[in-house]
Wavefront OBJ file of the C-alpha trace (Angstrom):
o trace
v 0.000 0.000 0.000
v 1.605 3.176 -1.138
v 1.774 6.158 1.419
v -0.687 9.055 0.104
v 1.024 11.899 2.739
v -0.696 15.198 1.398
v -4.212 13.347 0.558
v -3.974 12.011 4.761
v -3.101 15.338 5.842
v -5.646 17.134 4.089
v -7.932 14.977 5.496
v -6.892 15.360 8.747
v -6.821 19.210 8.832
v -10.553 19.347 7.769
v -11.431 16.677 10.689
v -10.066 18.887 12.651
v -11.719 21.642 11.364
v -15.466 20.702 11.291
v -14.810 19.636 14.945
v -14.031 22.671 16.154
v -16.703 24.586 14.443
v -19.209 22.245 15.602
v -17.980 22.451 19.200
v -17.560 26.425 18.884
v -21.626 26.178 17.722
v -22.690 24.193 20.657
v -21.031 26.794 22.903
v -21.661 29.701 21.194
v -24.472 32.165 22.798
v -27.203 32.250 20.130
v -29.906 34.263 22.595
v -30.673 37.619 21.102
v -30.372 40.587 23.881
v -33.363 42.901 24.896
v -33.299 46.570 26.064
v -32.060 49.398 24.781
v -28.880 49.994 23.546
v -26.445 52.115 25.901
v -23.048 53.183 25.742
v -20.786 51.464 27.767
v -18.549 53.688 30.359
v -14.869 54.337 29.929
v -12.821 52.682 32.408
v -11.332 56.071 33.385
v -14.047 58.823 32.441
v -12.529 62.085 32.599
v -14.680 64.498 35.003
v -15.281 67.748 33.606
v -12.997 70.854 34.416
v -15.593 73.722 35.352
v -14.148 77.042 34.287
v -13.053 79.420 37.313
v -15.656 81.709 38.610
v -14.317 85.410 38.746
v -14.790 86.778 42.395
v -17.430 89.369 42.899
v -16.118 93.321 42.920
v -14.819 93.955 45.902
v -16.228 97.410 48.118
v -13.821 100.293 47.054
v -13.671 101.554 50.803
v -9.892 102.594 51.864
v -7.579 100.067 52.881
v -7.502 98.884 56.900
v -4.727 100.596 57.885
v -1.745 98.795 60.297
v -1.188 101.060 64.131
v -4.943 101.755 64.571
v -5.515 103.337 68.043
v -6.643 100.916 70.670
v -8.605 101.244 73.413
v -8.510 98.364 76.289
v -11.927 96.630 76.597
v -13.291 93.927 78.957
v -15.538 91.066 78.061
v -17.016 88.181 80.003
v -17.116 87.942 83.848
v -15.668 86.044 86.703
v -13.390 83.747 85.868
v -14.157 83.791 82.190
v -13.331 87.465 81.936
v -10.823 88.897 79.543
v -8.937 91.988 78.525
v -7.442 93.063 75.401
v -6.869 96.104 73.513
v -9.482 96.255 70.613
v -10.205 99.302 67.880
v -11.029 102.457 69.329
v -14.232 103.913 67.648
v -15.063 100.511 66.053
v -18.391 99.351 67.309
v -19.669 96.332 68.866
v -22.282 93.511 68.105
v -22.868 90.369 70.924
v -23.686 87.566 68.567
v -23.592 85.246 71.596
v -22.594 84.729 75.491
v -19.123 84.559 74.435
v -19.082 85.690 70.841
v -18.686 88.991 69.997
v -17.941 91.033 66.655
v -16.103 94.285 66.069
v -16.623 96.575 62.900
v -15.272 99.928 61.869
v -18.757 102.190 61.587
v -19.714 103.150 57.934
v -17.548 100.643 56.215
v -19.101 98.381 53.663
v -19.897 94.653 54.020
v -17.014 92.371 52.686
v -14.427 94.938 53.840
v -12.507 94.067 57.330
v -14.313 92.533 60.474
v -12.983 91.038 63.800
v -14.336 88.774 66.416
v -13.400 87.140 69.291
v -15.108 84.118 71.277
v -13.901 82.032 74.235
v -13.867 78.500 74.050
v -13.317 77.518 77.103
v -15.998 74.857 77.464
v -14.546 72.751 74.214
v -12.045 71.760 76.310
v -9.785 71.157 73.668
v -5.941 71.859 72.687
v -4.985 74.660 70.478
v -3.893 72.456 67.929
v -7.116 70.124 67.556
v -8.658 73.345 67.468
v -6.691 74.905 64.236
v -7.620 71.039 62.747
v -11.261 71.374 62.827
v -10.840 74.719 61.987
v -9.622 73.649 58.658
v -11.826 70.953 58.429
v -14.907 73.301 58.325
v -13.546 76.032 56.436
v -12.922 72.978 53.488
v -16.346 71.545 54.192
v -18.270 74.607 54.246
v -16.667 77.366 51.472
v -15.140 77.319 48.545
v -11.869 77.764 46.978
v -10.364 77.816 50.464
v -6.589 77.799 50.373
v -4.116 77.448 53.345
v -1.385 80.142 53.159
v 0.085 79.839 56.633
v -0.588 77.629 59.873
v 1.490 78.230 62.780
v 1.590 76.486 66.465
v -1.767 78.592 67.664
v -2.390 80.707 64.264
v -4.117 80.370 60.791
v -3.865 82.488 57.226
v -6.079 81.449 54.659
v -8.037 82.784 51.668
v -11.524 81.757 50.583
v -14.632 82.816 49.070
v -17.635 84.373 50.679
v -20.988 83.747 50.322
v -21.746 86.712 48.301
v -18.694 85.234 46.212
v -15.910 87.710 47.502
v -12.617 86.987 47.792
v -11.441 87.464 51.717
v -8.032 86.554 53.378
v -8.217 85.765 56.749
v -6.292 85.655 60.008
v -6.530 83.585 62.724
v -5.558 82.643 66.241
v -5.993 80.619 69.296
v -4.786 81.934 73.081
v -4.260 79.324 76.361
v -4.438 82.386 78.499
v -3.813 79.929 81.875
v -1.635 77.592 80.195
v -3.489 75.243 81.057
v -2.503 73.427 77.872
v -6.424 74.066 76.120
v -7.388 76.531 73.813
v -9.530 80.048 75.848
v -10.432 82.046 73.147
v -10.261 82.119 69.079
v -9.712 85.551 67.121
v -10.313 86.210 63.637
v -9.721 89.295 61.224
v -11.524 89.061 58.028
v -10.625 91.742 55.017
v -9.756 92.223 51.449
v -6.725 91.456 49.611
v -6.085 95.099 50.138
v -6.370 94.906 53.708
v -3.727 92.077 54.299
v -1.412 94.826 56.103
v -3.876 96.421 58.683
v -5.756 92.987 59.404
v -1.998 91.155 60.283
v -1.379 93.773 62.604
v -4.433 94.040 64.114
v -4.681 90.226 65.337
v -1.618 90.155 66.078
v -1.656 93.246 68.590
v -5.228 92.165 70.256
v -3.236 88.462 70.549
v -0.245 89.598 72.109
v -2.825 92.290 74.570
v -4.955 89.843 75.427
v -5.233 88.714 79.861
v -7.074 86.346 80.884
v -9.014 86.352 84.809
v -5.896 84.566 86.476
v -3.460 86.077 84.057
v -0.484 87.154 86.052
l 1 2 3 4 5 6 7 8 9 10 11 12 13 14 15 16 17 18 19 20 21 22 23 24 25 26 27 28 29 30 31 32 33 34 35 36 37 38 39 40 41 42 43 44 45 46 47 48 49 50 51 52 53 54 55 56 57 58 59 60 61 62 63 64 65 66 67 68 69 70 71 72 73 74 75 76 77 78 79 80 81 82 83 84 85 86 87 88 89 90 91 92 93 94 95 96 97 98 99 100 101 102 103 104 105 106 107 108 109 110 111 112 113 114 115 116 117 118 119 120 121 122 123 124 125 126 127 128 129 130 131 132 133 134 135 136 137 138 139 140 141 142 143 144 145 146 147 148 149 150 151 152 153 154 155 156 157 158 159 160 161 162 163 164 165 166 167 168 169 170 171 172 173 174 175 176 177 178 179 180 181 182 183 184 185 186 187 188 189 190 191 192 193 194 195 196 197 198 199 200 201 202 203 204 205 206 207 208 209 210 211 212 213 214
């Protein structure tokens, strides 16, 4: 019997071929789907970039001026009380107990603003108090942006409700060193400001007794 090599092979190959395309049909998914076509999502969508938001005008009122005169002022009682040298002329709104908010008469809104409020009862250091500081600021306005944080002080920028930009100053006293924050002073102003609100924390700070103050 003579050996017939290509007729064999070519035999063989198509075998082999029929099997597999019956075994590919048997395991093939022949349903038809239902529904309505949708696009599939990209593995990595890119979110969209929303365009900056210019800041609103801000009030043309002069600049807050650095080496205002002071006048020393007393607020809360007892053992709670403090003193500090605060704005002389500027006058005075209680938003709380322990809160209250200082304002140069006749200025504009989204100019420059202080307040002070003890803290006492938080019981808390000064540093877990310049943390959830920052916590809320991010949580609660936008385009918030850190420029400074010190052992018991805070710069930062951000935009106001009314969509001004405002830089910001604060910080936190332990007026009996008892190791946990007493009270929490902030300056708010314009860019324009930066000069006169600096100086102005930083001389009520430094002023600032508490009741057992030596």
């Amino acid at each position: 019997m003579k050996w017939r090599g290509p007729v064999v092979l070519v035999a063989l190959v198509a075998v082999g071929t029929g099997t597999g395309y019956a075994a590919a049909a048997q395991t093939r998914d022949a349903t038809i789907g239902v529904g309505v076509p949708a696009p599939v999502p990209a593995q990595r969508p890119e979110q969209p970039v929303e365009a900056p938001q210019p800041f609103a005008e801000d009030p043309d009122d002069p600049p807050l001026q650095p080496d205002l005169p002071m006048t020393t002022t007393t607020r809360g009682s007892g053992k709670f009380e403090i003193t500090f040298p605060a704005p002389t002329g500027w006058t005075t709104n209680t938003n709380a107990s322990n809160e209250w908010k200082w304002k140069q008469p006749g200025t504009s809104n989204n100019t420059y603003v202080m307040r002070i409020e003890q803290i006492n009862s938080q019981d808390i250091t000064i540093e877990d108090a310049i943390d959830i500081r920052v916590r809320r600021l991010r949580d609660e306005q936008e385009d918030v942006f850190i420029v400074d944080r010190g052992a018991d002080s805070l710069e930062y920028t951000y935009r106001s409700n009314e969509g001004n930009a405002r830089h910001s100053f604060m910080r936190w006293l332990d007026l009996d060193a008892s190791g946990q924050a007493d009270v929490e002073i902030v300056v708010h102003g314009r860019e324009v400001d930066v000069d006169g609100t600096r100086d102005l924390i930083q001389r009520v700070g430094d002023g600032m007794r508490g009741a057992s103050s030596a």
